[in-house]
DONUTOR-459661 format. One line per field, with one value per residue: x, y, z of N, C-alpha, C in turn. Coordinates in pm, whole numbers, always signed. Layout:
N
nu <- X:...
nv <- Y:...
nw <- Z:...
cau <- X:...
cav <- Y:...
caw <- Z:...
cu <- X:...
cv <- Y:...
cw <- Z:...
***
This chain:
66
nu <- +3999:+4096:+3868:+3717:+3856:+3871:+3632:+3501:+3657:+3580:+3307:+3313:+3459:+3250:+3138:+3247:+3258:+2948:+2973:+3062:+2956:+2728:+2776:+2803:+2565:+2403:+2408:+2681:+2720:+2729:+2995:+3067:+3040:+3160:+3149:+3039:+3256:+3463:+3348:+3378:+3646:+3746:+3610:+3768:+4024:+3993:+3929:+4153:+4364:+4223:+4263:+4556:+4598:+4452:+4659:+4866:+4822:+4855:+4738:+4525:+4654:+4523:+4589:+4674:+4591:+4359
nv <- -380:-154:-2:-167:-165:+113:+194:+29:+130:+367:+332:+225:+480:+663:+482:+552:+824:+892:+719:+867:+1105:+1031:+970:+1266:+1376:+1212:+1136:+1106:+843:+668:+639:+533:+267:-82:-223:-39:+111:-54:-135:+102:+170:-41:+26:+214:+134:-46:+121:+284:+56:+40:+242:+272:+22:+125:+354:+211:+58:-14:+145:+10:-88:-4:-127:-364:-701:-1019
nw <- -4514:-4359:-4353:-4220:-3956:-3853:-3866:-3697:-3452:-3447:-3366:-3067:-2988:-2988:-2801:-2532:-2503:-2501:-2262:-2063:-2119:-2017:-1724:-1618:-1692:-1570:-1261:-1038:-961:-1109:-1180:-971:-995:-1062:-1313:-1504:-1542:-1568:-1885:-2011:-1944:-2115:-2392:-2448:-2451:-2675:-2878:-2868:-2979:-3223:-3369:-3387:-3543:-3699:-3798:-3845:-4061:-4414:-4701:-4940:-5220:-5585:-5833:-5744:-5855:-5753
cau <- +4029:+4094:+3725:+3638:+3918:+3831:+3452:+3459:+3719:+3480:+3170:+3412:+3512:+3153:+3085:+3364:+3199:+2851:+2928:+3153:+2848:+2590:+2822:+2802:+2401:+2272:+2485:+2819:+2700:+2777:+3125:+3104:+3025:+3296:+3088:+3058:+3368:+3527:+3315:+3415:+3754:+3783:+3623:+3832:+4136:+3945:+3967:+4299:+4399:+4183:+4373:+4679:+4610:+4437:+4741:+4982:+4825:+4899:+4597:+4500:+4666:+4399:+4614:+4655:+4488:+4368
cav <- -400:-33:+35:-192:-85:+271:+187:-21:+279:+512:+279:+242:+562:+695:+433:+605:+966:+860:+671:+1012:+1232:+1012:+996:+1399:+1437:+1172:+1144:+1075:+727:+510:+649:+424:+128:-140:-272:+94:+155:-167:-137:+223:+178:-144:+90:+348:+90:-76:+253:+325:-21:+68:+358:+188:-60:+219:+455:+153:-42:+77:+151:-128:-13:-41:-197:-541:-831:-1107
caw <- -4374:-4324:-4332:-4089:-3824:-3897:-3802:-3507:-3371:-3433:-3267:-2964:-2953:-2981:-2670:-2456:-2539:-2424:-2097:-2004:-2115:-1919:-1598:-1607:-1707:-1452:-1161:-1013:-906:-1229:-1185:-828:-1045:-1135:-1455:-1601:-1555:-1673:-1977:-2018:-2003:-2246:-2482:-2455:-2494:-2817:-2962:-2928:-3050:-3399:-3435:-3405:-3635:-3862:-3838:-3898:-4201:-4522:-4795:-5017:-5383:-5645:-5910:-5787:-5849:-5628
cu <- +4038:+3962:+3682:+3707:+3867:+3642:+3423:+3518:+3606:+3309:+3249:+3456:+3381:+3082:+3085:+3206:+3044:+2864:+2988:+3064:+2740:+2624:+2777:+2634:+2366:+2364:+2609:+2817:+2735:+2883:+3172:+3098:+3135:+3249:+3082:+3171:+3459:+3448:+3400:+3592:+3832:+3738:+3695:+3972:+4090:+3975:+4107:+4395:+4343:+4245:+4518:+4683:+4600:+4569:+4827:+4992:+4846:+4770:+4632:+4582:+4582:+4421:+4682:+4562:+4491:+4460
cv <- -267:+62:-8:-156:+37:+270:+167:+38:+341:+471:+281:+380:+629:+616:+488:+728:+944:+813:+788:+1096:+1155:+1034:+1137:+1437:+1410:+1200:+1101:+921:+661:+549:+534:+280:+63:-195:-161:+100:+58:-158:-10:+198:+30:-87:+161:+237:+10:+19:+280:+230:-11:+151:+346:+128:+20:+300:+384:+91:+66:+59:+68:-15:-67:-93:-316:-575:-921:-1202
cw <- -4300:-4286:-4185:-3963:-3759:-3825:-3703:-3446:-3354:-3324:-3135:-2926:-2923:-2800:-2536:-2413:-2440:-2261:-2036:-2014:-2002:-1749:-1549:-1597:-1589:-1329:-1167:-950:-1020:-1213:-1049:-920:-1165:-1250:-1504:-1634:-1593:-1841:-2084:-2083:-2150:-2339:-2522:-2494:-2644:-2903:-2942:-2974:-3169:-3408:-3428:-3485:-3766:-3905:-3902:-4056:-4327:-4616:-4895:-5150:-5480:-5758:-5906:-5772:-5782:-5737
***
């Protein structure tokens, strides 16, 4: 479970990163737009709910059994 938190953070967080670099390359006009920027920021709160969950859970121990 720690994997996959840990992943889709990191795809989410990677989302963030991009729409913040493209705002800057192309123009200051997708920053006017309420669908960028709703997208934008639900990534940016996705990611810091995986890293919440990642920081909180505890690592599988590898000597039990199902």
């Amino acid at each position: 479970m720690r994997a996959y938190v840990f992943t889709t953070g990191v795809i989410f967080a990677l989302l963030v990163v991009a729409h913040i670099w493209r705002i800057f390359a192309e123009s200051a006009s997708l920053a006017a737009d309420p669908f960028y920027i709703l997208i934008t920021v639900a990534s940016a709160m996705l990611t810091i709910w995986a890293a919440r969950l990642f920081w909180l859970s505890r690592p599988a121990s590898r000597d039990q059994r199902p």
